[in-house]
C-alpha positions as CSV (number, residue, x, y, z in Angstrom):
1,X,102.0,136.7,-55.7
2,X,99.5,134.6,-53.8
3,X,96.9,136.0,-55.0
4,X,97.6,136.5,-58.4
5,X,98.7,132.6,-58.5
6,X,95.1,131.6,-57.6
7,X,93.9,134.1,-60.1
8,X,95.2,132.2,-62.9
9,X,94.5,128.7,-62.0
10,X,91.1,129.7,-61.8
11,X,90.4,131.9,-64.9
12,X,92.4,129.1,-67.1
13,X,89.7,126.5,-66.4
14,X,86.7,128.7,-66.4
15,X,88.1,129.5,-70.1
16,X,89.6,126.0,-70.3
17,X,86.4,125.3,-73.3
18,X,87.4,128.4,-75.3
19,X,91.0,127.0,-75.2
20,X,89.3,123.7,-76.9
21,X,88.2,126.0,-79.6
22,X,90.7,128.0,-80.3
23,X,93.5,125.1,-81.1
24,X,91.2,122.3,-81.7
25,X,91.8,120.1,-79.4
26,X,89.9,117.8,-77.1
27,X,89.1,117.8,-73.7
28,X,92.0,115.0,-73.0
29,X,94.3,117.2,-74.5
30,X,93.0,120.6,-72.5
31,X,93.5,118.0,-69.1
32,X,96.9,117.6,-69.9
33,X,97.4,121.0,-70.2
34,X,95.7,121.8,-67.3
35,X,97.3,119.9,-65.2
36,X,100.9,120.9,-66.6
37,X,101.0,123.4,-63.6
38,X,100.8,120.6,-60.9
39,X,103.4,118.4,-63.2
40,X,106.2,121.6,-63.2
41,X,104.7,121.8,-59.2
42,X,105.4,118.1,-58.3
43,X,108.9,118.2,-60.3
44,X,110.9,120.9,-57.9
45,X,108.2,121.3,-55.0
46,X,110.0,118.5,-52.7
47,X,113.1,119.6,-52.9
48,X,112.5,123.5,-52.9
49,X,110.6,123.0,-49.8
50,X,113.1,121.3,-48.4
51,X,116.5,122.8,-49.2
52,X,115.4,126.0,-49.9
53,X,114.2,126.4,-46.0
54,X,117.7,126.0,-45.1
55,X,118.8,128.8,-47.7
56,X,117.6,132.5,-48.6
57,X,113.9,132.0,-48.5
58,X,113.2,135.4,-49.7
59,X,115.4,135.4,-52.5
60,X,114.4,131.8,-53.5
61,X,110.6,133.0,-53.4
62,X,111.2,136.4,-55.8
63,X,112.8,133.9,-57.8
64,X,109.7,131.7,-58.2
65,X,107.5,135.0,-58.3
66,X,109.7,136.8,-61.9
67,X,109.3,132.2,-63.0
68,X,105.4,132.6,-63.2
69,X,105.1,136.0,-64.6
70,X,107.0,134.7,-67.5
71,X,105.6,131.8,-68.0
72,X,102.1,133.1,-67.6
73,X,102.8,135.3,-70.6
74,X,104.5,133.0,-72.3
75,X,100.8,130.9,-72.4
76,X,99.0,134.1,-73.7
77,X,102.0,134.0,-77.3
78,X,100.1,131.9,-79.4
79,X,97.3,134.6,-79.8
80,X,100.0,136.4,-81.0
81,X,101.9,134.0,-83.1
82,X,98.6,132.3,-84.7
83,X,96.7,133.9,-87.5
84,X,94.2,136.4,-86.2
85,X,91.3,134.1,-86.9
86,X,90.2,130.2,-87.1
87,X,86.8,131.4,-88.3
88,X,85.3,134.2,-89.6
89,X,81.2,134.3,-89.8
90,X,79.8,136.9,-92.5
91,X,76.3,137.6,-94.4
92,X,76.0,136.6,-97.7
93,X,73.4,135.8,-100.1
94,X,73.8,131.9,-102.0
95,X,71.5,130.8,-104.5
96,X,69.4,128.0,-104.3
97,X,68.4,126.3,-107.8
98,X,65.4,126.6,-108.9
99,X,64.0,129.6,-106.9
100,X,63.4,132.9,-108.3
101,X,65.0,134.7,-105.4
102,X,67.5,135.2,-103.2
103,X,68.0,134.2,-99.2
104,X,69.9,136.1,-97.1
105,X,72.0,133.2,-95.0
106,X,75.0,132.7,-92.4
107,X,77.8,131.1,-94.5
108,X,81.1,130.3,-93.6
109,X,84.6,131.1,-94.7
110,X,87.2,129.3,-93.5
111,X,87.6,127.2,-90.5
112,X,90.8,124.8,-89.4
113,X,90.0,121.1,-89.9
114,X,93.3,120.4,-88.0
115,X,94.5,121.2,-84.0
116,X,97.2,123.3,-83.9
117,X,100.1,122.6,-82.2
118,X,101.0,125.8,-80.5
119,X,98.8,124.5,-77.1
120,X,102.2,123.0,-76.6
121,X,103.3,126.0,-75.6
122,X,100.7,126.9,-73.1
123,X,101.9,123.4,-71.9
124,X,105.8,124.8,-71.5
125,X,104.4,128.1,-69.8
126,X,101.9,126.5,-67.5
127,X,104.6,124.0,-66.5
128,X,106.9,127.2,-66.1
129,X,104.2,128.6,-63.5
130,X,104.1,125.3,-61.9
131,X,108.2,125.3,-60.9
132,X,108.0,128.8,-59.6
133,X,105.0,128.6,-57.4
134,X,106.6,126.2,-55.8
135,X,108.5,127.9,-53.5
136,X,105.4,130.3,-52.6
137,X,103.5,128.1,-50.9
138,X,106.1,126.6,-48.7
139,X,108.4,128.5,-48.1
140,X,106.7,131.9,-48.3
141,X,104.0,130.2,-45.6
142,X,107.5,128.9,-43.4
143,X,109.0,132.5,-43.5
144,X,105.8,133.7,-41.9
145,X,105.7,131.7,-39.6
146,X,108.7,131.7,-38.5
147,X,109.2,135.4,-37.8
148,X,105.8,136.0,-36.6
149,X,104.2,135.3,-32.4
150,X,103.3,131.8,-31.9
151,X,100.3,132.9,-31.0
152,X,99.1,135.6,-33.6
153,X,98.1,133.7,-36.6
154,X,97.1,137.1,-38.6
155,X,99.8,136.5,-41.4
156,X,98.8,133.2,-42.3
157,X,95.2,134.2,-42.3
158,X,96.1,136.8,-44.5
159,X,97.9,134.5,-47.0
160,X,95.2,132.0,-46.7
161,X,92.4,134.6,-47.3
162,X,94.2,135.5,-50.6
163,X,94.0,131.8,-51.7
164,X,90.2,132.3,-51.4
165,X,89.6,136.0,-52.6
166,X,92.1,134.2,-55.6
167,X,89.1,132.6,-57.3
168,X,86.4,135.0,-57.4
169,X,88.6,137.7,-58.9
170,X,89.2,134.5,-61.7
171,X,86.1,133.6,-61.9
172,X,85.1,137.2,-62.4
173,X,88.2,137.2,-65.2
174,X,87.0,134.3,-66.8
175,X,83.4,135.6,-67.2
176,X,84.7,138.7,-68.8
177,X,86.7,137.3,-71.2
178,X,84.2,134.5,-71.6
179,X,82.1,137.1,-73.1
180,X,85.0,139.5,-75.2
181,X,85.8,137.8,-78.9
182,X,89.5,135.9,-79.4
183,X,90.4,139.3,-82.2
184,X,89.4,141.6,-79.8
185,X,90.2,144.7,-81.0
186,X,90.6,143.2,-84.9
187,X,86.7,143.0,-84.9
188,X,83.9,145.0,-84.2
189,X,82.4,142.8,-82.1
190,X,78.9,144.7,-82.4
191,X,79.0,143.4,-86.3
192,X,79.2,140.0,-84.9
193,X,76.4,137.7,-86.3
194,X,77.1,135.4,-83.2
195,X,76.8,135.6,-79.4
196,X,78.4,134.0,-76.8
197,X,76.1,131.4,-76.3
198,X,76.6,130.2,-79.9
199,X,78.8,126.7,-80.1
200,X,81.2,128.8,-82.5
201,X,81.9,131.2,-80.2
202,X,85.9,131.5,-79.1
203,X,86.2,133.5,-75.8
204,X,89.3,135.9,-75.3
205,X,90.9,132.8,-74.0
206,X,94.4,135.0,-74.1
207,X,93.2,138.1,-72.5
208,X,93.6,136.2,-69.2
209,X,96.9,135.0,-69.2
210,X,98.2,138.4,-70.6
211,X,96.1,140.3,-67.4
212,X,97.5,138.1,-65.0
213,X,101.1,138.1,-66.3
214,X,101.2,141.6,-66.2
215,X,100.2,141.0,-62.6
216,X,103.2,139.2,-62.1
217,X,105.4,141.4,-64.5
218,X,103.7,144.1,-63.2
219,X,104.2,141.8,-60.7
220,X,108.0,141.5,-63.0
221,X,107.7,145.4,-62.3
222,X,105.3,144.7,-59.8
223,X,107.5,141.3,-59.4
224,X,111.1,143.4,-59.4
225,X,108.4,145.1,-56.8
226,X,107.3,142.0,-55.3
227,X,110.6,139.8,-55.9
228,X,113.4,142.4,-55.6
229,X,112.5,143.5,-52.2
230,X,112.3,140.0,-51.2
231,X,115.8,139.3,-52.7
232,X,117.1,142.2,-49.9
233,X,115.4,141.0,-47.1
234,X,117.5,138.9,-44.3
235,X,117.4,135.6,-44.2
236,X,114.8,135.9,-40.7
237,X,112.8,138.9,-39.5
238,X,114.8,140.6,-36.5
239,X,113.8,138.0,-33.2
240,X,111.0,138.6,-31.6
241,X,112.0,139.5,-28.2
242,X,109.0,137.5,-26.4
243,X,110.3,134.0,-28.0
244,X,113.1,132.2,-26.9
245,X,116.4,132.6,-28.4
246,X,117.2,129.1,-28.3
247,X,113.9,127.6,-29.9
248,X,113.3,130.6,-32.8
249,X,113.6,128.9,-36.5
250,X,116.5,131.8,-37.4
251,X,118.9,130.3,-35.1
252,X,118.8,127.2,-36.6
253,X,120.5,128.8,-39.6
254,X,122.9,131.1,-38.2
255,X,126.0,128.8,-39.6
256,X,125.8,128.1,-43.1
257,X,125.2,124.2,-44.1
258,X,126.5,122.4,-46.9
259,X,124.4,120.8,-49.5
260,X,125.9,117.4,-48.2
261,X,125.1,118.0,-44.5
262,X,121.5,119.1,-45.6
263,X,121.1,115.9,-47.8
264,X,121.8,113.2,-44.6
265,X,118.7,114.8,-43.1
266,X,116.1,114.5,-46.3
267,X,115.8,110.6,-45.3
268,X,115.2,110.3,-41.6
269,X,112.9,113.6,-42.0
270,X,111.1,111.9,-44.6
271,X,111.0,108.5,-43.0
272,X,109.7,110.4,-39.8
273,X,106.7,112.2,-41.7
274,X,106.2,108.6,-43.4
275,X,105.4,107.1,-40.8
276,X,103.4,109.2,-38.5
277,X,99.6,108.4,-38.9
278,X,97.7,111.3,-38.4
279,X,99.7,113.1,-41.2
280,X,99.2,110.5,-43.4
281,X,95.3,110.2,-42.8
282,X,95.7,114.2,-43.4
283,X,97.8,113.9,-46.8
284,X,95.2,111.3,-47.9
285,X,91.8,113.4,-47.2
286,X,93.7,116.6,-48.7
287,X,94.2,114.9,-51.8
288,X,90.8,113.5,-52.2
289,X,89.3,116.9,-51.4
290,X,91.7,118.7,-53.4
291,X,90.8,116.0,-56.4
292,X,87.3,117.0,-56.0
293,X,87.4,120.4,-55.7
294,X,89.7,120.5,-59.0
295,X,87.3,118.7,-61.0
296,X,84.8,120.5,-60.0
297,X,86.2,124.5,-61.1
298,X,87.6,122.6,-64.5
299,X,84.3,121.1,-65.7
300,X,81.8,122.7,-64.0
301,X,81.9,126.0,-66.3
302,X,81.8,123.6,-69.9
303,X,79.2,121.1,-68.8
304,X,77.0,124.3,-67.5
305,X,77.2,125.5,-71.2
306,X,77.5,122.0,-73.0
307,X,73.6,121.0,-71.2
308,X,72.3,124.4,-70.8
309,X,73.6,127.1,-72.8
310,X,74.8,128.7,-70.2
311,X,77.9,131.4,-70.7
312,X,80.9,129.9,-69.1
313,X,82.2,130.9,-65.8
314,X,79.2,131.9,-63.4
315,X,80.9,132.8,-60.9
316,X,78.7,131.0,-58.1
317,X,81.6,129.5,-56.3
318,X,82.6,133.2,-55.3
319,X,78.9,133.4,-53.2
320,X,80.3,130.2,-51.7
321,X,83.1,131.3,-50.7
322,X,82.0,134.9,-49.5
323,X,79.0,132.9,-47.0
324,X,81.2,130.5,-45.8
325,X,83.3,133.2,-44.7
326,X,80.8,134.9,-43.1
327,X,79.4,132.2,-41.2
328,X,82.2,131.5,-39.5
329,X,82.5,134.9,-38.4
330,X,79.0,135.4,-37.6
331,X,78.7,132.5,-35.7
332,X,82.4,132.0,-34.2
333,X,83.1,128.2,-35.0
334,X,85.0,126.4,-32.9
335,X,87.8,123.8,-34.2
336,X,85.3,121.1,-34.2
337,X,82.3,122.9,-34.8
338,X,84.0,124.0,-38.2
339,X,84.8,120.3,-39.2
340,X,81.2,120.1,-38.7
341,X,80.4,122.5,-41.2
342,X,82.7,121.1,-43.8
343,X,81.2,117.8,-43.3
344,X,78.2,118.8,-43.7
345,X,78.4,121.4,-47.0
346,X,80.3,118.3,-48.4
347,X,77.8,115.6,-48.1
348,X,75.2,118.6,-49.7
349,X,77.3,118.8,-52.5
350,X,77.2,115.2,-53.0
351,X,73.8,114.7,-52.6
352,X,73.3,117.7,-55.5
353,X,75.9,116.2,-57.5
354,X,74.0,113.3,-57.7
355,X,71.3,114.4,-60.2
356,X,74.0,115.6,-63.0
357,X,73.8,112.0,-63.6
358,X,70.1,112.2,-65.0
359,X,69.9,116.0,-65.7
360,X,71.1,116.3,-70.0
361,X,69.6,117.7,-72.6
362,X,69.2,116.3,-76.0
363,X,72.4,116.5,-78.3
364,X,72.0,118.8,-80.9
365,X,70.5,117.1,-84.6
366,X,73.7,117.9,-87.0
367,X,72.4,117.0,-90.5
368,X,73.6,114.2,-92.1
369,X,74.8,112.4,-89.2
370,X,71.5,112.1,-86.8
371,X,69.1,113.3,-89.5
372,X,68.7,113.0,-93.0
373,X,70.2,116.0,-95.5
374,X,66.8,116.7,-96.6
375,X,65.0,119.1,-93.8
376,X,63.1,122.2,-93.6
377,X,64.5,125.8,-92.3
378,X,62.0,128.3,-90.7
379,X,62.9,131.7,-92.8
380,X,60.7,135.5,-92.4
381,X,57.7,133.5,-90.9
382,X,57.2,131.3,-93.5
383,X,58.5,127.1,-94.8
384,X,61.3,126.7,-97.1
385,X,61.9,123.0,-98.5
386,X,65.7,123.2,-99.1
387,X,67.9,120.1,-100.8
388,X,70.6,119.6,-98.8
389,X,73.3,118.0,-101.1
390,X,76.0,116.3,-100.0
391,X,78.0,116.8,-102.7
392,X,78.2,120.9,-102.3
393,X,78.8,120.4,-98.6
394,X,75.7,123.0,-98.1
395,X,74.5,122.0,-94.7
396,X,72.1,124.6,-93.5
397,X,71.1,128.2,-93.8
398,X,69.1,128.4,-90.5
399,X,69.9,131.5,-88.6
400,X,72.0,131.3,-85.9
401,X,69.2,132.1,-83.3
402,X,67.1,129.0,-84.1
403,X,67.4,125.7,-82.0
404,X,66.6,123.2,-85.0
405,X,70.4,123.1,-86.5
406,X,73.5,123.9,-85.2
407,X,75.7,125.3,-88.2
408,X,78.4,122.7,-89.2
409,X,80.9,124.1,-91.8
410,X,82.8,122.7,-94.5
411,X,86.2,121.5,-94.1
């Protein structure tokens, strides 16, 4: 569930541009979108924590698990709801007046001038997925904990190292859908007159969502295989005979509490985690880091193909995170040696960050709007002088692999 959770955080921004093309929406509207899963999160996260940990955990966490495999599919039904295509690219010949022949040319169909609203519903779904991790992280993390040594810390590395293997697996999703047309499997995508790196190209946005929903409903199969079991389990691990009865978390629990009696406590343990100063210095570096390191994965993978033409989704971050792993273990960092290290790759990253400040290329000319209609297109090796006209919305016939014109279509 961990893992899978991570999965599809990551592969919906690395696809997050595709998304923009699909619907037709802007950036704004893809941020809000984006960050639907933290909204749903922030809604029920206090409180599941919280009173849940004093309830069935496991039963409360396959709960959350069969939550985000439906609403992860429910994100992939507009693919399935929308017509098959926004816009179809063909051959075609068009004649130009006053030639004596014909030019083979890239024309357009039909395209959507409008956004559709159906993102709305990757809004509801994403939201959905927000609600029912909530009680993963928590509470999956406290169960763990609880039933485990004090001293052997193997579980939680094991959750923690699924958090990381989590994004290169989306990453790796990302690229491949990235790469795969919207109507796969409606179109040959080896008649395609595009490629990937072409601005009207619309990744299998949808192919994500659908994988990683049947991960969780596989995980709904594989989650009545990951949730049911958890539903059976006892609300603590049999006691570990090396800790002491009187201190192990399960006893705290072994008479059930009232939601009343539970709710005189929220204050006070809130007050007390208020006001304790190294927590707080703690919750306020976590949310800087975590601000940076989620603007980073969301706009990283558009502005790499907005400046350079790059396919969305290299999946560098996964060398990142493979090194850094190895470094600690090739090395053996202590505690502060490790802060160290994070200190130091952070500052890197700022002073290469830096530069995407003066590092752009040109925008792309779009006829009519930063050049005149009037221009020439390079065709078979030799100069055609074509007449743009406004009036018969005929912008250009470049092909597609030329860097002079970007095609604009007609609304």
């Amino acid at each position: 569930s961990r893992l899978k959770t991570v999965t599809c955080n990551v592969a919906e921004k690395s696809l997050k541009h595709n998304i923009e093309r699909r619907f037709e929406i802007p950036s704004s509207t893809t941020g809000i979108s984006d960050g639907s899963f933290e909204m749903g999160n922030l809604l029920v996260i206090t409180v599941v924590s919280y009173f849940g940990a004093k309830f069935h955990r496991p039963k409360i966490i396959g709960t959350g698990v069969l939550l985000m495999g439906v609403g992860t599919l429910l994100m992939a039904l507009p693919h399935f709801i929308m017509s098959h295509t926004v816009q179809q690219l063909v051959s075609g010949n068009i004649k130009i007046p006053n030639r004596a022949h014909y030019m083979g040319c890239i024309g357009c169909l039909k395209e959507e001038a409008e956004s559709s609203p159906m993102w709305v519903i990757v809004l509801f779904g994403n939201i959905l997925r927000g609600i029912g991790e909530a009680s993963i992280g928590p509470l999956g993390m406290s169960f763990i904990d609880d039933c485990a040594r004090p001293e052997n810390a193997f579980y939680i590395g094991c959750l923690h190292t699924l958090g990381v293997i989590g994004p290169i697996f989306g990453y790796s999703l990302g690229s491949l859908c990235a790469i795969l047309y919207v109507d796969i499997g409606l179109v040959n995508q080896g008649d395609m007159t595009i490629t990937p790196q072409n601005s009207h190209w619309v990744g299998a946005w949808w192919l994500g969502y659908v994988v990683a929903g049947l991960l969780t409903l596989l995980a709904g199969l594989l989650t009545l295989l990951a949730a049911l079991p958890l539903w059976f389990l006892p609300r603590a691990l049999p006691e570990n005979p090396q800790t002491s009865k009187l201190d192990h978390p399960s006893n705290q629990h072994k008479h059930t509490l009232s939601i009343t009696e539970i709710a005189k406590d929220f204050g006070p343990s809130l007050k007390c985690l208020l006001t304790n100063g190294i927590y707080l210095l703690y919750l306020v570096y976590s949310v800087l880091a975590f601000n940076a390191f989620t603007i980073v994965i969301t706009y990283t993978p558009k502005y790499l193909e907005q400046q350079f033409g790059q396919i969305t989704s290299i999946p560098s971050v996964a060398l990142g995170m493979f090194l850094s792993g190895w470094i600690m273990k090739r090395f053996k960092r202590s505690l502060l040696g490790s802060t160290r290290l994070m200190f130091f790759s952070s500052v890197t990253s700022l002073v290469f960050t830096i530069p995407y400040f003066a590092l752009s290329c040109e925008n792309i000319d779009v006829a009519g709007v930063t050049v005149p209609y009037q221009g020439y297109c390079f065709i078979s090796n030799y100069t055609h002088l074509i007449n743009f006209i406004a009036s018969w919305k005929i912008y250009t016939f470049c092909p597609f692999n030329l860097p002079i014109f970007q095609i604009a279509c007609p609304t």
